[in-house]
C-alpha positions as CSV (number, residue, x, y, z in Angstrom):
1,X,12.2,24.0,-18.2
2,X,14.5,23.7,-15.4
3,X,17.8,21.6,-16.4
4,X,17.0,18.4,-13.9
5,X,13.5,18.3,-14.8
6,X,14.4,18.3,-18.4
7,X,17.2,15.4,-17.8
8,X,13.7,13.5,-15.4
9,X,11.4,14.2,-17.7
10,X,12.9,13.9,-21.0
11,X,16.2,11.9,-20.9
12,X,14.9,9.2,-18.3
13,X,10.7,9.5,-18.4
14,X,10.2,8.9,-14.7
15,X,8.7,10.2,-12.0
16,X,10.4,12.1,-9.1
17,X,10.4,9.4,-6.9
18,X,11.9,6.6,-10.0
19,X,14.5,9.3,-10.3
20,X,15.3,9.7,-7.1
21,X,16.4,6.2,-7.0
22,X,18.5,6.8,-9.4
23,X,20.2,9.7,-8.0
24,X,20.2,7.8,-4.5
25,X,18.4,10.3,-2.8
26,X,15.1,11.2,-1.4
27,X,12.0,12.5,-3.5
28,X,12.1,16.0,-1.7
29,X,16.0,16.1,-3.4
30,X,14.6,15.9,-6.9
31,X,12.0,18.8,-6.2
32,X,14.2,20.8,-4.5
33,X,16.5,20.4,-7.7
34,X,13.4,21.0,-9.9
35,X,12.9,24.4,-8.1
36,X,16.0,25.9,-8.7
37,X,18.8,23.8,-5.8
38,X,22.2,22.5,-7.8
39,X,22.8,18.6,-7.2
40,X,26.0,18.2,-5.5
41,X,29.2,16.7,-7.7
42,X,28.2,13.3,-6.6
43,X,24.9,13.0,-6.9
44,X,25.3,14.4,-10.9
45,X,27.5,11.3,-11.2
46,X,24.8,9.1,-9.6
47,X,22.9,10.4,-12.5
48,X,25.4,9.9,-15.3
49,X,26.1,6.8,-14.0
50,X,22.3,5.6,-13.6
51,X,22.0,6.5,-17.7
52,X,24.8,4.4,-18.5
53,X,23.6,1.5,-16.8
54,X,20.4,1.9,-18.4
55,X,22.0,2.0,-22.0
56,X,20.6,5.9,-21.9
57,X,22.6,8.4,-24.5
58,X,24.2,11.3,-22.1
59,X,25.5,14.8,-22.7
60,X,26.9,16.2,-19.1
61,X,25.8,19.8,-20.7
62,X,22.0,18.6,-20.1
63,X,23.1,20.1,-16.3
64,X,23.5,23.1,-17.1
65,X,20.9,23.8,-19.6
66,X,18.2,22.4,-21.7
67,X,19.1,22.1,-24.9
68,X,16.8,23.4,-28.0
69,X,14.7,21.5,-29.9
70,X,15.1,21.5,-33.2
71,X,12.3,22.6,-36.2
């Protein structure tokens, strides 16, 4: 699983377009992301920021690659 679908998908549970709010840019952003385009610096902070806010436990490695599931 890519990193930024993993951090969508598992970390926040929302759609594309809920985490694209989040990240304060467009739906197309988040799947270009999902199919293989870094975020820039700032958007990644958008993200960090948007799971603070939410009260959301963070690990800035979850960027750069899903971590494994344990068991």
């Amino acid at each position: 699983m890519n990193p930024i679908r993993y951090i969508r998908t598992q970390v926040f549970k929302m759609t594309q377009a809920e985490f694209a709010s989040v990240a304060k840019v467009g739906q197309a952003s988040v799947s270009r992301w999902e199919g293989g385009v870094s975020p820039s610096l700032e958007e990644m902070q958008n993200i960090r920021n948007g799971a603070f806010e939410r009260g959301i436990e963070w690990d800035d490695a979850w960027f750069f690659g899903v971590p494994e599931v344990a068991g």
